[in-house]
Steps between C-alpha positions, in 0.01 A plus 500: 500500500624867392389776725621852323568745787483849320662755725324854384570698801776755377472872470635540166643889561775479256152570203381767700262684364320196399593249745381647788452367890159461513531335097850404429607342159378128634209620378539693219466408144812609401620300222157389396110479497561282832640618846841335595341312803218365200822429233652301818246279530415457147818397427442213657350173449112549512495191696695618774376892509197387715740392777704783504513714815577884545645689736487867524458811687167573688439848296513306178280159603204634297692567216670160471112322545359709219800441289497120532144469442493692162765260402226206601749359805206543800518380771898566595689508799611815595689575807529808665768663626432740768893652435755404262749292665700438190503128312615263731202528736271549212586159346468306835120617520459349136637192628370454815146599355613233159554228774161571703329192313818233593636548123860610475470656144756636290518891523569743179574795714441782225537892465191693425702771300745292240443462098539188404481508125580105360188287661584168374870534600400616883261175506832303379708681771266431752469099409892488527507669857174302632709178404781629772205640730288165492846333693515739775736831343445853535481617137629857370399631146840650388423767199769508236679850495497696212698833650681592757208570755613687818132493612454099547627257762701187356546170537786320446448116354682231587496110407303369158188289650421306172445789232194621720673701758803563731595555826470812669838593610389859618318834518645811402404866622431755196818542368674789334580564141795382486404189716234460281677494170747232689144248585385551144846395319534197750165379398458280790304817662093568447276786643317400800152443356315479872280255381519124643370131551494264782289302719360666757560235787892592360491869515333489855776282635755694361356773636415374804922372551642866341227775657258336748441867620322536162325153489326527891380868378360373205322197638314672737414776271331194270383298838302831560406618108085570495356463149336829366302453196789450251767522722725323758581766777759329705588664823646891524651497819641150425648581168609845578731362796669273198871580402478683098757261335476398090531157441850538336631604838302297734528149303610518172898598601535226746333204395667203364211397278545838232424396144528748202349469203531709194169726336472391170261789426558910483435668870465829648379611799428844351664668776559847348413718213761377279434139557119572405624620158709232450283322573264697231791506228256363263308823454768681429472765206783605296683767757529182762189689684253257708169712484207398660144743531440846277842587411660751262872441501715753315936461488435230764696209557580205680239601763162305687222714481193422649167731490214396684254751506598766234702599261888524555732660252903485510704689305887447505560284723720139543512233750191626735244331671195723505101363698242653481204382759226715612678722756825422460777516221866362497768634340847267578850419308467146403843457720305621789218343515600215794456888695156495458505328887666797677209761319251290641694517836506861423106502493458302779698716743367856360118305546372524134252202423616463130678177628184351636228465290394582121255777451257288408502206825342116464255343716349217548183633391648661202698872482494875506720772359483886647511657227466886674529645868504793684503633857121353639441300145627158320399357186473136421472248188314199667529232307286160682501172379182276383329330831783718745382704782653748680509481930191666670701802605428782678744833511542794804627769230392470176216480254481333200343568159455209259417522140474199254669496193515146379230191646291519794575571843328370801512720781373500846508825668376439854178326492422562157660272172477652190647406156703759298533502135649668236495848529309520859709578837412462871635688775689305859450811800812465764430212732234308311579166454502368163637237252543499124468123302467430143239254456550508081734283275709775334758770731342778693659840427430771725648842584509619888510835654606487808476827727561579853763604817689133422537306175765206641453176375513402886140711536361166523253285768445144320178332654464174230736445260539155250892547470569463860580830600220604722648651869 
């Protein structure tokens, strides 16, 4: 039995602006139609995707549910971290929640955020390493380097294990240049993938002999886990009080049971600007340009250039990486661009909110985008989907104006429901509780007005709410 673990918990900052906390590139569609976390898991065997469990950040659990249902994988496992406590301890929930039913399946611990682009020869790659996995190793994918990479671990191989794999003599820290060019002409070097396979029963006793610490948090984090509609919630205070230690460091460097085995397929895991157009290349026009959105590139070359809301014209310019979102552009060398980290630092500190969330924010009921504000006003694009209903809600310093643009709209307002089409509006007086559901088969649009003393999104009492966030 395969159990994919798909770890989709990272923050992504390095593709700020559109990678942002509160939707990071995991769940994007950045190199296609798909999200990555959807091209992860339809990479895969479809007989295996049903099995697969996630793991990911609290903030983001409604995102991952919607995404894996409109790819047709419902119902999933997804476990919940209350904090991020790096991969180690996210992997030995997977496995301790894998072994719950007395199986000791294999594990294909996988990265939300990585572009795999050869699907028959990942399926080949991971047939070689399940052979090594199936007899108790602890399997590494090794990717062939193509450059000098300062910005990936390495491993070092060691022994030929019958044309499938070798030995794993050894981790290596990211490396500079020079360094680097020395792994790539040895050729006995490849990037550190951070993707793996191995029994469970075998990661948890290596775990258990190298960082117990990590293992006792863990188990009683998953002794304690409460199911919550999709979701596994396993214990805050239990997994907070665990050690944050990636698996490299906490297993992977001292065990004796290391296997690595070579990607036969392209990867990337799209960790910056310039590996996003390279990974691209294939739309490139004639000046080396990777354009994406309403552009109008004049004497422009070598550069990505990505518009997602209007138009965006360069004019003399060479080896740039312009994005364009809806309230934030940026403008970065190519050669700078592993940078993009400290600006978001930068924003943090000075307490901007352009590193949180999108203009327009997801939720489980659908989405909204302010689209204008002032000092006692705030308006919203509402935007809910077929059969979703907001919470009954009440708020202390605001009212609310609603008017239909698109479907129907039912609305109660106190005692009273109404329903709202086209063209009509209703009005939601400060303190009345209400709720907003659309009881149609197509998308309710809707534009609020919002007016009052206090327009935070934490103006909120919940009294019923069918996402599990009542208080």
């Amino acid at each position: 039995m395969l159990v994919p673990v798909i770890l989709a918990g990272g923050s992504g900052t390095r593709l700020w602006p559109m990678s942002r906390q509160l939707r990071p590139k995991q769940f994007l569609p950045l190199t296609g139609n798909e999200t990555m976390l959807q091209q992860t898991l339809l990479r895969l065997d479809a007989s295996i995707r049903s099995n697969s469990i996630i793991i990911c950040n609290e903030s983001h659990r409604f995102l991952a549910a919607e995404q894996l249902r409109a790819i047709g994988i419902d119902p999933a496992k997804i476990i919940l971290e209350p904090c991020g406590r790096n991969t180690a301890p996210a992997i030995a929930l997977a496995a301790l929640e894998a072994a719950k039913e007395g199986d000791d399946p294999l594990l294909l611990v996988l990265s939300a955020d990585h572009l795999i682009q050869d699907k028959a020869s990942f399926h080949e790659t991971i047939q070689d390493a399940s052979y090594f996995a199936s007899q108790g190793r602890m399997l590494v994918f090794g990717v062939v380097p193509t450059s000098p990479e300062t910005g990936f671990g390495y491993i070092k191989r060691g022994q030929s294990l019958e044309d499938r794999g070798f030995d794993l003599a050894g981790f290596v820290e990211k490396p500079d240049k020079e360094t680097a060019l020395n792994y790539l002409q040895a050729g006995d070097f490849y990037w550190n993938s951070g993707m793996f396979l191995f029994k469970a029963g075998i990661y948890l006793k290596q775990l258990e002999k190298f960082r117990p610490d990590i293992l006792k948090a863990c188990e009683q984090a998953s002794v304690k886990s409460t199911k919550d509609l999709d979701f596994i919630r396993v214990d805050r205070e239990s997994f907070e009080s665990c050690p944050s230690e990636s698996i490299d460091y906490a297993v992977m460097e001292k065990t004796t049971l290391g296997v690595v085995v070579p990607l036969k397929s392209r990867w990337s895991d799209i960790g910056s600007w310039t590996a996003l157009a390279e990974a691209m290349k294939m739309n490139k026009d004639e000046q080396d340009n990777v354009i994406q959105g309403d552009v109008l590139a004049l004497d422009t070359k070598k550069c990505l250039i990505l518009a997602e809301n209007r138009l965006v014209s360069t004019l003399g310019i060479e080896d740039l990486v312009v994005v364009e979102t809806s309230d934030a552009v940026l403008v970065a060398r190519k050669d700078k661009v592993q940078d993009i980290k400290t600006l978001v630092e930068q924003m943090k500190s000075s307490g901007r909110k352009e590193h949180i969330a999108h203009r327009e924010v997801y939720r489980p009921w659908g989405s909204f985008d302010c689209i204008g504000e002032g000092a006692r006003y705030q308006v919203k694009r509402i935007t809910v989907n077929p059969g979703a209903k907001l919470s009954v809600q009440m708020h202390y310093h605001r009212a609310e104006h609603w008017v239909v643009v698109k479907g129907t709209a039912m609305v109660h307002n106190g005692k009273e429901t109404i329903m709202v089409t086209e063209n009509q509006s209703t009005y939601i007086p400060v303190g009345q509780v209400h709720s907003l559901e659309n009881p149609g088969t197509i998308p309710l649009e809707l534009i609020e007005v919002q007016s009052g003393s206090y327009l935070g999104e934490d103006d909120i009492v919940r009294f019923e709410d069918k996402y599990g966030r009542k208080e």
